[in-house]
N, C-alpha and C positions, 0 to 999 in steps of 0.2 A: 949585826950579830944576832945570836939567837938568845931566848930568854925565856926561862920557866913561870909561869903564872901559877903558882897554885893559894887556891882560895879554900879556906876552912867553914866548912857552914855553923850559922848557929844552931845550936837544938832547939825543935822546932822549928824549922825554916823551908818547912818544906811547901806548904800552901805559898807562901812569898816566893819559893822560885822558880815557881808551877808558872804563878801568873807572868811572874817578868823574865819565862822564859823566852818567848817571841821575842820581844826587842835584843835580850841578852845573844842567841843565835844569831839575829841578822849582822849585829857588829861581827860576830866570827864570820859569818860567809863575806860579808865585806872585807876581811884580811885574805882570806880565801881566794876570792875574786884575783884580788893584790899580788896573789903569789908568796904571800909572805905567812900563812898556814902552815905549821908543820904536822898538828895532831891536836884534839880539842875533847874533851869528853868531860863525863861524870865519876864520881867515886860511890859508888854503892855503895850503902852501910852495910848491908851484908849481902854473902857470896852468890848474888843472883844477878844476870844482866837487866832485869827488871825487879827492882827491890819494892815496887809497889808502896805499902804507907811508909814501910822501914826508911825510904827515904836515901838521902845521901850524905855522906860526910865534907862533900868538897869537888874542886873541878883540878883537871891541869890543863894549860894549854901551853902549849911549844910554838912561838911565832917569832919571828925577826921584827924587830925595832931599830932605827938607828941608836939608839943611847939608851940605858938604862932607866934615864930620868921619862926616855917617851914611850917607853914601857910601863914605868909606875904609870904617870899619867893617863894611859891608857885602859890600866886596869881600876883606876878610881874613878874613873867614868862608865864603868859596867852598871848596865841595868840590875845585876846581883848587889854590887854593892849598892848601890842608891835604896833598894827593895829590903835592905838587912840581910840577907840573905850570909851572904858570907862578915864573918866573925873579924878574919883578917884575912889578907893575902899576901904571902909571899914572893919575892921576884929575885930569879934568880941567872945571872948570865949562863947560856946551854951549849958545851961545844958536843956538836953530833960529829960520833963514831961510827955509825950503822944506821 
Protein backbone atom coordinates (compact mmCIF):
# COMPACT_ATOMS: atom_id res chain seq x y z
CA UNK A 1 0.00 0.00 0.00
CA UNK A 2 0.98 3.36 -0.42
CA UNK A 3 1.76 5.96 2.39
CA UNK A 4 2.27 9.55 3.00
CA UNK A 5 5.41 10.61 4.96
CA UNK A 6 5.27 14.11 5.79
CA UNK A 7 7.95 15.51 8.27
CA UNK A 8 7.62 18.89 9.91
CA UNK A 9 10.99 20.78 10.35
CA UNK A 10 12.20 22.41 13.30
CA UNK A 11 12.92 26.24 13.18
CA UNK A 12 16.13 26.47 12.60
CA UNK A 13 16.77 23.13 11.14
CA UNK A 14 18.15 24.09 8.27
CA UNK A 15 22.06 23.75 8.65
CA UNK A 16 21.11 20.14 10.12
CA UNK A 17 19.36 19.23 6.92
CA UNK A 18 21.87 20.63 4.70
CA UNK A 19 24.32 18.31 6.20
CA UNK A 20 22.22 14.97 6.56
CA UNK A 21 20.96 15.63 3.39
CA UNK A 22 23.32 13.09 1.38
CA UNK A 23 22.57 10.12 3.48
CA UNK A 24 18.70 11.26 3.90
CA UNK A 25 18.57 11.25 -0.35
CA UNK A 26 20.37 7.99 -0.76
CA UNK A 27 17.58 6.12 1.37
CA UNK A 28 14.97 7.71 -1.30
CA UNK A 29 17.00 6.55 -4.38
CA UNK A 30 17.20 3.15 -2.66
CA UNK A 31 13.14 3.07 -2.49
CA UNK A 32 13.51 4.44 -6.10
CA UNK A 33 15.74 1.88 -7.14
CA UNK A 34 12.89 -0.48 -5.47
CA UNK A 35 10.24 0.68 -7.38
CA UNK A 36 8.48 1.61 -4.59
CA UNK A 37 8.94 5.68 -5.08
CA UNK A 38 6.13 7.53 -5.94
CA UNK A 39 7.33 11.37 -5.32
CA UNK A 40 9.78 12.86 -2.71
CA UNK A 41 10.62 16.45 -2.22
CA UNK A 42 10.82 19.57 0.03
CA UNK A 43 8.36 22.18 1.40
CA UNK A 44 9.76 25.66 0.82
CA UNK A 45 9.11 28.08 3.51
CA UNK A 46 8.33 30.51 1.00
CA UNK A 47 7.03 30.72 -2.52
CA UNK A 48 10.45 30.03 -4.35
CA UNK A 49 11.80 26.65 -5.69
CA UNK A 50 14.84 27.68 -4.27
CA UNK A 51 14.11 29.48 -0.76
CA UNK A 52 17.88 29.80 -0.12
CA UNK A 53 18.43 30.79 3.97
CA UNK A 54 14.30 30.91 4.31
CA UNK A 55 14.84 27.40 4.34
CA UNK A 56 12.06 24.68 4.52
CA UNK A 57 9.05 23.93 6.44
CA UNK A 58 9.09 20.07 5.78
CA UNK A 59 9.25 17.04 3.32
CA UNK A 60 6.51 14.63 1.64
CA UNK A 61 7.27 11.54 0.37
CA UNK A 62 4.70 9.06 -1.43
CA UNK A 63 6.27 5.50 -1.21
CA UNK A 64 4.66 1.96 -0.84
CA UNK A 65 5.37 -0.15 2.32
CA UNK A 66 4.06 -3.30 3.23
CA UNK A 67 2.23 -2.20 6.48
CA UNK A 68 2.05 1.02 8.05
CA UNK A 69 4.04 -0.10 11.11
CA UNK A 70 7.24 -0.59 8.16
CA UNK A 71 6.55 2.70 7.15
CA UNK A 72 6.81 4.42 10.53
CA UNK A 73 9.80 2.50 10.98
CA UNK A 74 11.01 3.53 7.98
CA UNK A 75 10.61 6.91 8.44
CA UNK A 76 12.31 6.95 12.05
CA UNK A 77 15.39 5.79 10.61
CA UNK A 78 15.67 8.88 8.34
CA UNK A 79 18.95 10.60 8.59
CA UNK A 80 16.39 14.01 9.17
CA UNK A 81 15.24 12.47 11.93
CA UNK A 82 18.35 11.31 13.62
CA UNK A 83 19.86 15.15 12.58
CA UNK A 84 16.70 16.87 14.44
CA UNK A 85 15.81 18.09 11.59
CA UNK A 86 12.32 17.16 11.43
CA UNK A 87 10.01 18.14 14.64
CA UNK A 88 7.55 15.13 13.89
CA UNK A 89 6.29 13.18 11.01
CA UNK A 90 3.33 12.14 9.97
CA UNK A 91 2.26 8.82 8.09
CA UNK A 92 -0.36 8.50 6.52
CA UNK A 93 -2.07 5.52 4.34
CA UNK A 94 -2.25 7.08 0.38
CA UNK A 95 -4.78 5.60 -2.18
CA UNK A 96 -3.68 7.16 -5.66
CA UNK A 97 -6.22 8.54 -7.99
CA UNK A 98 -4.01 10.22 -10.62
Amino acid sequence: MLYALIGQDRPGSLDARLAARPAHLERLQALQNEGRLVLAGPCPAIDSPDPGPAGFTGSVVVAEFPSLAEARAWADADPYVAAGVYAQVDIKPFKRVF
